[in-house]
N, C-alpha and C positions, 0 to 999 in steps of 0.2 A: 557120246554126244549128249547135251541137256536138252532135256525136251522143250519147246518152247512156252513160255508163260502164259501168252495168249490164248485162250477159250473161244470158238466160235460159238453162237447162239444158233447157228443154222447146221442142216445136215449138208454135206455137197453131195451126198450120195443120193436123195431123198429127190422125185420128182414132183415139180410143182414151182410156184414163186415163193419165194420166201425172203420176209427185210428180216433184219437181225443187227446183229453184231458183233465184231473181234473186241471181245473182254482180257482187258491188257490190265491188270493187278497193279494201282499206281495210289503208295500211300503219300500223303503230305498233309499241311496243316489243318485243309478243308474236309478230308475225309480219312480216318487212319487206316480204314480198309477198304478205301476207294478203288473205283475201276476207271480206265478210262476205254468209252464205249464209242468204238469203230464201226460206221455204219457200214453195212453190206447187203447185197441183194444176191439172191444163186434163183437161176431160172434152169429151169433141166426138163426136158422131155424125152424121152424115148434117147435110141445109142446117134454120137451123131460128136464133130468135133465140141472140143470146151475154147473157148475165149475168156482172156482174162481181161478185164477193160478197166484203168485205172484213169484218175484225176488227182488232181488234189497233193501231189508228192511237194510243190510248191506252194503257200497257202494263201498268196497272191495272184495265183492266177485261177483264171474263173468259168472260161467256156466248156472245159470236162466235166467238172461238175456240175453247170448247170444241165449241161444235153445227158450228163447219168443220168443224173435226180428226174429228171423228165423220162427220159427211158425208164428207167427202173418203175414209175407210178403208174406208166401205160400199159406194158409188154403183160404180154399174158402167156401162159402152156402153149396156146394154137398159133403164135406166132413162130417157135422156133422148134429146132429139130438138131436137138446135142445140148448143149449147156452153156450159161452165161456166165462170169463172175464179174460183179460189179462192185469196184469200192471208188468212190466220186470222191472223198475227202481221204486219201491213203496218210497220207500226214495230217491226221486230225486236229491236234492243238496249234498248226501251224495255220488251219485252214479258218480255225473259229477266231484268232488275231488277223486274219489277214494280213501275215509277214510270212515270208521266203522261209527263213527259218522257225524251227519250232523254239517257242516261248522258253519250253518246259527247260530244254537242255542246249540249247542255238546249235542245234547237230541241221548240217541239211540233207533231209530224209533220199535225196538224190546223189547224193557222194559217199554213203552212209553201208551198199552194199556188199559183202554180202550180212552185214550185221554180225549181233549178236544174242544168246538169248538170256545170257549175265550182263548184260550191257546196261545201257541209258533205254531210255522209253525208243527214241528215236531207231536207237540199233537194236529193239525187242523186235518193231516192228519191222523192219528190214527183213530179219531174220525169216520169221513168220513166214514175210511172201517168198523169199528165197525158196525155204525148207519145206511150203506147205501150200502154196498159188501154185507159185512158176511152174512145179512138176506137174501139175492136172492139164495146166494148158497148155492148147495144141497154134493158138494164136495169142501175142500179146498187144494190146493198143493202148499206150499209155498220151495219155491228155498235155499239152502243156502249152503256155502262153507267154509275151515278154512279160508278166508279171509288170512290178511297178516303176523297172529299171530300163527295160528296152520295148522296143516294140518290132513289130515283124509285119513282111508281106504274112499273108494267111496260107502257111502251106505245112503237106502232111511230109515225110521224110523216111528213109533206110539209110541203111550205111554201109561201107564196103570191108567186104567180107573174106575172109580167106575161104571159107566152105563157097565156093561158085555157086555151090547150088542153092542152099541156103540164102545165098544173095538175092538168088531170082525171085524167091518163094517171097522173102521181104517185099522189093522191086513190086510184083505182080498185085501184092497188100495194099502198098502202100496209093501204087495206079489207081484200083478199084474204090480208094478213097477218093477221089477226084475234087481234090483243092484245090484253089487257084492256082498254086504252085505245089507242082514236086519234086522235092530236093532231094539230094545224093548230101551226105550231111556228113561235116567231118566237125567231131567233136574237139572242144582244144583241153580237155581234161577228164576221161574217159572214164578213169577208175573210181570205183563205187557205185556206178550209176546202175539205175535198173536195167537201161538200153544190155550194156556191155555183160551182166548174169542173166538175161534171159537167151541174148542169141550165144552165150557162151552152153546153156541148157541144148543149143540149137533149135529154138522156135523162132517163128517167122514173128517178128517186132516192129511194130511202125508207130513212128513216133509223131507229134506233130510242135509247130509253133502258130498258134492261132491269134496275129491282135496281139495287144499289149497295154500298158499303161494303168494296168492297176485294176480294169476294168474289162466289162463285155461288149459287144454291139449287137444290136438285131442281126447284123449280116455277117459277124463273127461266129454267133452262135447259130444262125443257117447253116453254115460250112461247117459246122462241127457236130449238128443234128445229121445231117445229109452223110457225110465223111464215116461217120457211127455205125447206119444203117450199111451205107453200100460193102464198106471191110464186114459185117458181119453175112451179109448176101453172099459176098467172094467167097466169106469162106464154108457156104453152106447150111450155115447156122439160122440164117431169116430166110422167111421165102421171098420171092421178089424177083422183078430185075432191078439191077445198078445202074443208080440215076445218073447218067453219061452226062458230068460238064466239062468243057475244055479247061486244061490245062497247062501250064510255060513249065519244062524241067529247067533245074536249075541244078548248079555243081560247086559243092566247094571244095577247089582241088588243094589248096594249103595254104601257109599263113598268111602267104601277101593279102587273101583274103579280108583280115582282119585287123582295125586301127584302133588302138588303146591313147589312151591320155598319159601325157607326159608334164600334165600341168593340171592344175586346181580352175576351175575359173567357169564361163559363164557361155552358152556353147549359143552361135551363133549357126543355125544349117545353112548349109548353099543351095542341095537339092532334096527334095521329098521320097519316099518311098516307092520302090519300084521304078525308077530315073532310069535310064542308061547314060553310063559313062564309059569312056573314055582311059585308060591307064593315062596318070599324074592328076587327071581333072581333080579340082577340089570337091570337096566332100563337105567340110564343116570347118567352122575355127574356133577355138576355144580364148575367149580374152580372158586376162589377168582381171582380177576384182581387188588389188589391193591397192591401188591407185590408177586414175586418167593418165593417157600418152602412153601407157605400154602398147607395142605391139601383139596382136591375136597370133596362136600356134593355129600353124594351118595344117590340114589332115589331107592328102588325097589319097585316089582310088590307087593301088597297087596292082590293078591288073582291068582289063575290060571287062564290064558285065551289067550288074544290074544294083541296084541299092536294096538289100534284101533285111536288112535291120538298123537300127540306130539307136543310141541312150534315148528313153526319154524325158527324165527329167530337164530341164531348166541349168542346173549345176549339175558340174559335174568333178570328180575327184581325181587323183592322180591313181592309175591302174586301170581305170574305167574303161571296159568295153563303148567306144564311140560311133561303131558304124562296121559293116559286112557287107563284101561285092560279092556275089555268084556272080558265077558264069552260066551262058543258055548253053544246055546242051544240044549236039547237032540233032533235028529234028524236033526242035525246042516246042512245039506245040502239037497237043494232043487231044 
């Protein structure tokens, strides 16, 4: 197997705080023995679980990385009891463009695992955490937001699992996050993602979608300061108790779930965010923009529940993800 290219600047073995960086060997016309410099934080005190807390795998979405980069400046030795690993920007050139994908090679660093380390930048870096994060930790919480393209209720997420127990452990993470919503999350494209190689390691994963649109809010990044703190509490790592807010579960049992576009055009919503519908209620219509007097493609719910994400841009394209109903799970508030 080839070692990875990647250099870290920090020790993880080493107690104490320490910022640094994943030095990834990237020549081009700017530098011919340039690096490109991944920032990272490792907190470690005394024996005690490791957390691996990532952001930034998309480089439009923004609440993980702003609640690291704030964690990481604060946290001290005496706060914690085991070890932290913090990377806020894990796709760093994708993060410093503020696009989905990275610039460098348009790989998306979330469909990209388990890498490689003769690869492109994007599958060096994969690799890296593959072969050299995910085995130290004992927890994984990776960050994520609708980015520029959708937007989302503000909720943390597990998935289902064939290990039962493993599920639970997820389940129990993803609780002690206490976001407005928490989801049972079914992926509709699974392979490469970090989610699918860390509980394949079998660590407990919680993943989130926080907001959307390209941007933050005060009350987005509340939920994801709070969310941060409480999964690290859970898992013994902060001291503390967990800040108990209620919570709606929510489920997405399969496809009818989700409505794509089957037309180009200009999207008119019917309901907002968080709605409850109805199975057939409409959902949203998409009009033609290439002349007046066409008729709008109208979208509905495929099953009863909630309106749990939507496109957000304005236009929208043909394939486009347009809208997702959960379901409340029985005893749907917590």
């Amino acid at each position: 197997m080839i070692d990875s290219p990647i250099v870290p600047t920090v020790d993880f073995e080493r107690e104490g705080v320490q910022h640094g960086y994943l030095r990834l060997p990237w020549s081009r016309d700017e530098s011919a023995w340039g690096n490109l410099m991944i920032p990272i934080t490792v907190v470690s005190n005394g024996s005690g679980p490791t957390a691996l807390v990532t952001g930034g795998s998309h480089g439009d979405e923004y609440e993980g990385p702003i609640a690291l980069a704030d964690f990481a400046r604060k946290v001290t030795c005496d706060d914690i009891t085991g070890r932290i690993i913090l990377v806020p920007f894990m796709n760093y050139p994708a993060f410093r463009a503020g696009t989905r994908l990275s610039p460098i090679d348009t790989f998306n660093l979330n469909r990209t695992f388990p890498g490689r380390p003769d690869g492109s930048v994007t599958e060096k870096i994969a690799d890296y955490i593959q072969r050299v994060l995910l085995p130290m930790a004992d927890l994984v919480l990776d960050f994520h937001s609708g980015g520029k393209t959708l937007n989302f209720l503000p909720f943390a997420a597990c998935h289902v699992l064939e290990n039962k127990a493993q599920e639970a452990r997820c389940r129990e993470a993803r609780d002690a996050f206490c976001a407005p919503y928490s989801m049972t999350m079914l992926e509709i494209d699974a392979v490469g993602m970090l989610d699918t190689a860390a509980e394949a390691l079998g660590k407990v994963f919680v993943t989130t979608e926080i907001g959307g649109g390209g941007t933050a809010t005060a009350r987005t990044l509340a939920i994801a300061r709070r969310g941060l703190a409480n999964v690290l509490k859970h898992a013994g790592i902060l001291a503390g108790p967990i800040d108990r807010q209620p919570s709606t579960f929510l489920d997405m049992p399969g496809p009818e779930c989700f409505s794509f576009s089957q037309s180009e055009g200009f999207v008119e919503p019917e309901i907002d965010l968080g709605a409850q519908v109805r199975k057939g209620d409409l959902l949203l219509s998409v009009h033609p923009i290439e002349r007046l007097g066409g008729q709008p493609q109208e979208y509905r719910a495929g099953l009863d529940g909630i309106l749990a994400a939507r496109h957000f841009p304005g236009l929208v394209g043909l394939g486009d993800c347009l809208a997702v109903v959960a379901t409340t799970e029985p005893g749907a508030q917590a």
